[in-house]
C-alpha positions in Angstrom: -12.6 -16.2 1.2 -9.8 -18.8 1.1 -6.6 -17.1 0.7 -3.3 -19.2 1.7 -0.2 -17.4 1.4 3.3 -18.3 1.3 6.3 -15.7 2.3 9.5 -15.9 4.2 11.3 -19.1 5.4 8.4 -21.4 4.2 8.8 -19.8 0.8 11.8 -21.9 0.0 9.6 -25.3 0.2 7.3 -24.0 -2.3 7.7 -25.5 -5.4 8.0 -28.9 -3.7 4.9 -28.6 -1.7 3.2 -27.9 -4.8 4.5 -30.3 -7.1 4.3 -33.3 -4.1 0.5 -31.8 -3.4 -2.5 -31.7 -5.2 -2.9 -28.9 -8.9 -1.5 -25.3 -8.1 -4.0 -25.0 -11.0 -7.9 -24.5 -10.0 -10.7 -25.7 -11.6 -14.6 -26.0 -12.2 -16.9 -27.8 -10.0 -19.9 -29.8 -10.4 -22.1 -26.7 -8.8 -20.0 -24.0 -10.8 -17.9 -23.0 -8.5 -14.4 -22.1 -9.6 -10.8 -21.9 -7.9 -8.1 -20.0 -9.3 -4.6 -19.8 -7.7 -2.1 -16.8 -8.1 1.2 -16.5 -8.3 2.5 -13.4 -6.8 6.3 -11.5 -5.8 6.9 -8.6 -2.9 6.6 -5.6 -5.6 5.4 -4.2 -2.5 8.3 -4.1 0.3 6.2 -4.0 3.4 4.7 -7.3 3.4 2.4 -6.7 5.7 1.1 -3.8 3.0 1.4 -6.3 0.1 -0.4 -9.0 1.7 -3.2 -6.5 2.7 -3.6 -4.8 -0.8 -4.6 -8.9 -2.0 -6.3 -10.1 0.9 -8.5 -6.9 -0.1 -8.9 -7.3 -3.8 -10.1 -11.0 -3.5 -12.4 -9.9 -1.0 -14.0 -7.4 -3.0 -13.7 -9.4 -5.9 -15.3 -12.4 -4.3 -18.4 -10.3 -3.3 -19.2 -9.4 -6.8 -18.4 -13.1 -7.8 -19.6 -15.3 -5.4 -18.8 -18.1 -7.8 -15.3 -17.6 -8.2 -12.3 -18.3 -5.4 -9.1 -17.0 -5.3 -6.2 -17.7 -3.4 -3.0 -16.2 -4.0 0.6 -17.4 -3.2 4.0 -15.5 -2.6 6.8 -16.4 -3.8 10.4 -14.6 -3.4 11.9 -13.0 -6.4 15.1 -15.7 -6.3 14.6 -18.3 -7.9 11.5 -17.9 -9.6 11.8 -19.0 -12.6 13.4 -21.8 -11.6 9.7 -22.6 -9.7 7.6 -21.8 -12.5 9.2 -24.0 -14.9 9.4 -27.0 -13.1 5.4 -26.7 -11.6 4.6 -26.0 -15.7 6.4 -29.0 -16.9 4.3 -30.9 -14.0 1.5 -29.5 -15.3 0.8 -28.0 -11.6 1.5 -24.4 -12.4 -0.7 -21.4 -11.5 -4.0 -20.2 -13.0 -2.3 -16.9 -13.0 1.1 -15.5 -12.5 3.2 -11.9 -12.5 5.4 -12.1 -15.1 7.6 -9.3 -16.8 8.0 -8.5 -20.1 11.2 -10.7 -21.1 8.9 -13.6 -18.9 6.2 -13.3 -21.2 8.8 -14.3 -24.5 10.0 -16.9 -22.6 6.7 -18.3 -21.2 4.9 -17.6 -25.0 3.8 -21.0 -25.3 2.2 -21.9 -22.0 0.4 -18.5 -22.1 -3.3 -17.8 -23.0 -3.4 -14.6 -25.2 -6.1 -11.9 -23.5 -7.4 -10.8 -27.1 -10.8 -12.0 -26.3 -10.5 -12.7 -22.7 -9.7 -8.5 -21.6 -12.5 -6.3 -22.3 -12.4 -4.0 -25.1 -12.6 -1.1 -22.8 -9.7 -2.1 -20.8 -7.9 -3.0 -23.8 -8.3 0.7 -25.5 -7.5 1.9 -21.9 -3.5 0.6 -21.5 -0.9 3.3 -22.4 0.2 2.1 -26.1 4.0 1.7 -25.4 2.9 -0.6 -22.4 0.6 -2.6 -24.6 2.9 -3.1 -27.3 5.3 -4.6 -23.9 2.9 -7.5 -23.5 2.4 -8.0 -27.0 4.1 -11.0 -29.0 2.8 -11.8 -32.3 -0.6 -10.0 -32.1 -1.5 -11.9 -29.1 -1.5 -9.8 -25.8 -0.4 -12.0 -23.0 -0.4 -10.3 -20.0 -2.9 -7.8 -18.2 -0.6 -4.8 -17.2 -0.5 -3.7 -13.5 2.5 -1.6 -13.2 4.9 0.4 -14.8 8.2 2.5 -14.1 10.5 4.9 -16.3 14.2 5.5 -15.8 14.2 9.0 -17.3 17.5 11.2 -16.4 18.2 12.8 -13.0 21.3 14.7 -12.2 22.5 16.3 -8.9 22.3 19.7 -8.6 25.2 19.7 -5.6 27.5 18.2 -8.1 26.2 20.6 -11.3 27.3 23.4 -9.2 30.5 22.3 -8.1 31.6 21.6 -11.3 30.7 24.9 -12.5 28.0 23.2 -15.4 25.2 25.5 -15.8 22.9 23.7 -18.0 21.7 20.4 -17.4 22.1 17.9 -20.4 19.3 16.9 -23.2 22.0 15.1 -25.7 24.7 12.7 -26.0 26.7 16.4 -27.3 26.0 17.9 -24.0 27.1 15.3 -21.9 30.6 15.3 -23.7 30.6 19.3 -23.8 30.2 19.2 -19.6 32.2 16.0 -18.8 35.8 18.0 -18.9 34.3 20.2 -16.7 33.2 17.3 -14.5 36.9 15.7 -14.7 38.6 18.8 -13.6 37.0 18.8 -10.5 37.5 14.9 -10.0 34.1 14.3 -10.5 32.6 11.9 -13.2 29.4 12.8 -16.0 27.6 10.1 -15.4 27.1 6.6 -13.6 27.8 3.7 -15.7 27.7 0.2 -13.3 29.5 -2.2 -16.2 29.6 -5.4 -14.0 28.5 -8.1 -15.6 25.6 -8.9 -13.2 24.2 -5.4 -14.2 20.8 -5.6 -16.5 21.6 -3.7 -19.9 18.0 -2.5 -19.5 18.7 -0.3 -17.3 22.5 0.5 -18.3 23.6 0.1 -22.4 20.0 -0.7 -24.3 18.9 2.8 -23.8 22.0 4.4 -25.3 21.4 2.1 -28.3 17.2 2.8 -28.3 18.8 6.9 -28.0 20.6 6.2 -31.3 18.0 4.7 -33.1 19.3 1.0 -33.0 17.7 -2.5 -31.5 19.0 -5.4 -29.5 17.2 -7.7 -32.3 16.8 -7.4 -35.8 13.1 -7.0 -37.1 13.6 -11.0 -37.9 14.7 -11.8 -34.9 18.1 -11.6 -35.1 21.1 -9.9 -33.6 20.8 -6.4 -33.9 23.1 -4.5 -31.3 26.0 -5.0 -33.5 24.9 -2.5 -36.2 26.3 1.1 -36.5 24.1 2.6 -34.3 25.1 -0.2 -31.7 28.6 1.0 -32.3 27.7 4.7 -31.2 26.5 4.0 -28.7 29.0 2.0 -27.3 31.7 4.6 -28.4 29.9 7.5 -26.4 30.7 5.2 -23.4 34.6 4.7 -24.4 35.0 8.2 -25.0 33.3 8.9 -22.0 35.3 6.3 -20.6 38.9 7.4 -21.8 38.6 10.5 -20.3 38.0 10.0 -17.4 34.1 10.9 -17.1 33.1 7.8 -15.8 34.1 6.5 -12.4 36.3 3.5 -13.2 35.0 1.4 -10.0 31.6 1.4 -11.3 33.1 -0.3 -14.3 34.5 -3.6 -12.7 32.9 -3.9 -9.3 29.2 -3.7 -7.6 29.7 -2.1 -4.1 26.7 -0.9 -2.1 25.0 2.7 -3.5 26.4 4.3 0.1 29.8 3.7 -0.8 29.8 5.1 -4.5 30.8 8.3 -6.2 26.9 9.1 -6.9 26.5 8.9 -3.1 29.7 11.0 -2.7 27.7 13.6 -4.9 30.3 13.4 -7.5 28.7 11.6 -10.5 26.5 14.6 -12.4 23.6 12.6 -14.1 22.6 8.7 -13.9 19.5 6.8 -15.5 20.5 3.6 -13.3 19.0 4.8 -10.2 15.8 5.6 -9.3 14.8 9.1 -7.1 14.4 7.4 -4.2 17.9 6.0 -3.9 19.8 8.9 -5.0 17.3 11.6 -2.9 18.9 10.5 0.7 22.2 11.3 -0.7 21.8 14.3 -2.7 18.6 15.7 -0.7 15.4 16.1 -2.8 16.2 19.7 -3.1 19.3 18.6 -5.6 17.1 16.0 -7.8 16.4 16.9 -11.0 14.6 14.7 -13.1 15.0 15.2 -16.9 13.9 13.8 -20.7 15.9 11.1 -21.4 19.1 12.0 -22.9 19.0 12.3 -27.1 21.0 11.2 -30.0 18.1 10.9 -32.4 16.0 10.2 -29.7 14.7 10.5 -26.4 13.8 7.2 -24.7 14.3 5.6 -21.5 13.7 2.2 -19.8 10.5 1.3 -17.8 9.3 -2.2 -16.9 5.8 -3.6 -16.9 4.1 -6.2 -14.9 1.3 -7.5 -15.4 -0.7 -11.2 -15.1 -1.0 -14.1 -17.5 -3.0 -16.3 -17.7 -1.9 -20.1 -18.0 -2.7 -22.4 -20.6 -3.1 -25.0 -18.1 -5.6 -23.1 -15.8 -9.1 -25.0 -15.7 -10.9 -21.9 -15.0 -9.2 -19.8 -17.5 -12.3 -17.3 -18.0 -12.3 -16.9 -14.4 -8.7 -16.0 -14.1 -8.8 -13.6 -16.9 -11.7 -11.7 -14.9 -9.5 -11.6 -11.9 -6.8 -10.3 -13.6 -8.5 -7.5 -15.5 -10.4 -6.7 -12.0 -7.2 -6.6 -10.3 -5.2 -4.2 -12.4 -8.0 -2.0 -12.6 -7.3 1.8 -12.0 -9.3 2.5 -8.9 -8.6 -1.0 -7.5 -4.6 -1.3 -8.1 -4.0 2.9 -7.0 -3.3 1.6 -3.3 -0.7 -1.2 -4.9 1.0 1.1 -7.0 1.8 4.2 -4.0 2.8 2.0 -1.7 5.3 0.1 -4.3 6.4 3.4 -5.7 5.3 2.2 -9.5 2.8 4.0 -12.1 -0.4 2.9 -13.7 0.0 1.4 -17.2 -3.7 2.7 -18.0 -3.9 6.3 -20.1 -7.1 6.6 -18.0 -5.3 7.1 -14.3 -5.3 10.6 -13.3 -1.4 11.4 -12.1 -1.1 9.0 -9.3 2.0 11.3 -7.7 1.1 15.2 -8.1 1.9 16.0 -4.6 5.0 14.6 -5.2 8.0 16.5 -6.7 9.9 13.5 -7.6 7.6 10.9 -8.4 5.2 13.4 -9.9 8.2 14.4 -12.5 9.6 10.9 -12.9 5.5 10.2 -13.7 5.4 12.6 -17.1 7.9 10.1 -18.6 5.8 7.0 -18.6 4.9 7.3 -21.9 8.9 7.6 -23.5 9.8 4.8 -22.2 10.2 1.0 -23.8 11.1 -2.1 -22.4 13.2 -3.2 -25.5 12.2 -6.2 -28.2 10.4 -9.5 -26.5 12.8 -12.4 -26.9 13.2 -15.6 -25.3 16.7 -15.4 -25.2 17.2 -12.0 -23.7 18.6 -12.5 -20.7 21.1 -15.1 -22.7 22.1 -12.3 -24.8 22.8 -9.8 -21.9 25.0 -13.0 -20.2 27.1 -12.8 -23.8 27.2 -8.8 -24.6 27.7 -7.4 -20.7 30.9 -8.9 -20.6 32.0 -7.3 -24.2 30.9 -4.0 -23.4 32.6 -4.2 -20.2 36.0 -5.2 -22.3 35.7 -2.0 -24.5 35.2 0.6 -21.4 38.7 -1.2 -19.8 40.2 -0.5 -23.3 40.5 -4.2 -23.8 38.3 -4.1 -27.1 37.4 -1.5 -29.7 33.3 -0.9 -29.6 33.6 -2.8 -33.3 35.5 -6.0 -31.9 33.6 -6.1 -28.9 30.1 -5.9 -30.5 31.1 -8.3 -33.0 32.4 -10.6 -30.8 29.1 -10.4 -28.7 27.1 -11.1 -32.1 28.8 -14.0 -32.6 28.5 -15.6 -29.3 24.9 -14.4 -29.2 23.6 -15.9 -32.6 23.3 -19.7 -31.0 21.5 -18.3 -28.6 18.4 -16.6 -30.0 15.4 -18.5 -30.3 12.8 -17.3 -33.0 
């Protein structure tokens, strides 16, 4: 097996090495032998656990085909796209690469779609909300090995000092408890409104609650519309009372030195168990639907790998990816990064687990939004607005329409 690996310090001279050196890409030999390169990221924290899990898999996958050679490189998460680019425009990229969803928009054209490259088996097998995620125009573009769900989880601690019996399932109950909340100086709900904060994981799912979208079926700005504007006014009111800790809304301080980890704040979808659970204790994590307006939906990513358009051995990537993010083969990769399976055929991979195993149930509500190139443009143009409306600098309207207008040059069709 030839595996070369790049982590840490070295990781830096990457993109350089590779572009200076010989193809990232692999290829075909006279004899029929075939070389693909990955392109990997820690999703797995341990290294020494992530580099284990693929030194593993390409072994195995070796064995049963002798005629194919993989070697995998790792890249940090800084930075990447910034690598990607620039070893695709030499064409020196990757036979195969982890890319998430808003990736896979961005990266449309240099993609191979997996329609006839997946088997059908393994196509009928992924979790429908996770293969519409890797799905542009028909074409499915990446093989899925992970998902997560940010369903709701409030503290039961702070529930009890504030004298709120019943936990939340709608945007009504929230604003029935939060006076509650604010008598005790206490706060409803998290809400981090710095800029640098991803609306996946903060605004969009208010707006998917409401029934609205961050693009238009065409493609164009759709955030702005009136379910936009609920949204965004259920934060305000929120907001204006009080029921939201007004640090959270200008700065980013480290989750120790919050009101969540002051067991103040009552529910969040911004966190996941495992950060919240050392404060609270597990015994005072509830996990919960995601809240409803007219309905109940939460955010959950998806990774998977994509095959390059590039690639010389693109057959022979395609099989390493589909062998790779099979269920029996990725179950090791997925406990040991805390993720879930993205295939409806994976028994519960956490039912031992009374956190995990709740936060598990939710794979299938969640959504990872509309694929657009420009979606991390848009969140640089909107964050900012939305920010200027919980200060009470903007009306929800003005600021939504503002964010529209600045966001409109920006969307790429």
């Amino acid at each position: 097996m030839r595996v070369s690996k790049i982590t840490g310090a070295v990781a830096v001279f990457a993109a350089a090495t590779l572009l200076a050196g010989c193809s990232a890409g692999g290829g075909t030999t006279a004899e029929g032998e075939q070389d693909i390169t990955v392109w990997l990221y820690p999703v797995i924290a341990d290294e020494a656990v992530h580099k284990d899990f693929w030194d593993s898999t390409i072994a195995d996958f070796e064995k049963k085909n002798e005629n194919i050679h993989v070697k995998y490189e790792i890249f940090p998460w800084a930075n990447r796209d910034e690598a990607l680019q620039t070893a695709i425009a030499a064409g020196k990229g990757p036979d195969l690469v982890y890319l998430i969803p808003d990736q896979l928009a961005a990266y449309q054209k240099s993609i191979v779609p997996l329609n006839d490259l997946l088997s059908a088996q393994r196509q009928d097998e992924l979790l429908p909300n996770v293969k519409k995620s890797v799905t542009i125009d028909g074409d499915i573009l990446g093989a899925p090995i992970l998902t997560s769900a940010q369903p709701l989880i409030c503290n039961a601690a702070a529930f009890e000092a504030a004298g709120v019996t019943e936990y939340p399932k709608t945007w009504d109950d929230v604003a029935a408890m939060a006076p509650k909340f604010v008598e005790k100086g206490m706060y409803a709900l998290n809400y981090p409104a710095s800029a640098e904060n991803t609306l996946n994981l903060t605004y969009y799912p208010l707006l998917w609650q409401a029934g609205g979208e961050v693009y238009t079926k065409d493609g164009d700005v759709g955030f702005d519309s009136k379910e936009g504007v609920q949204a965004l006014t259920f934060l305000t009111d929120l907001a204006e009372a009080g029921a939201l800790d007004p640090e959270a809304l200008t700065t980013n301080v480290p989750l120790e030195q919050t009101a969540i980890a002051q067991g103040k704040v009552g529910c969040t979808w911004n966190n996941a168990v495992n950060e919240v659970a050392p404060f609270w204790g597990e015994e005072n994590v509830k996990v919960l639907a995601p809240l409803t307006d007219k309905e109940s939906v939460a955010y959950g990513t998806v990774g998977s790998l994509s095959v390059l358009k590039g690639s010389k051995a693109q057959d022979a990537a395609a099989k390493f990816a589909e062998y790779a993010t099979g269920g029996d083969v990725v179950e090791p990769y997925l406990k040991a990064a805390g993720y879930f399976s993205a295939l409806s055929t994976t028994a519960p991979l956490y039912a031992d687990d009374p956190l995990l195993g709740e936060v598990e149930k939710y794979i299938p509500d969640t959504t990872v939004g509309e694929l657009n190139a420009s979606s991390r443009a848009l969140m640089g143009v909107l964050a900012p607005e939305i920010q200027a409306a919980l200060l009470g600098d903007k009306s929800p309207e003005d600021a939504l329409k503002d964010a529209a207008a600045a966001a409109a040059p920006l969307i790429k069709k």
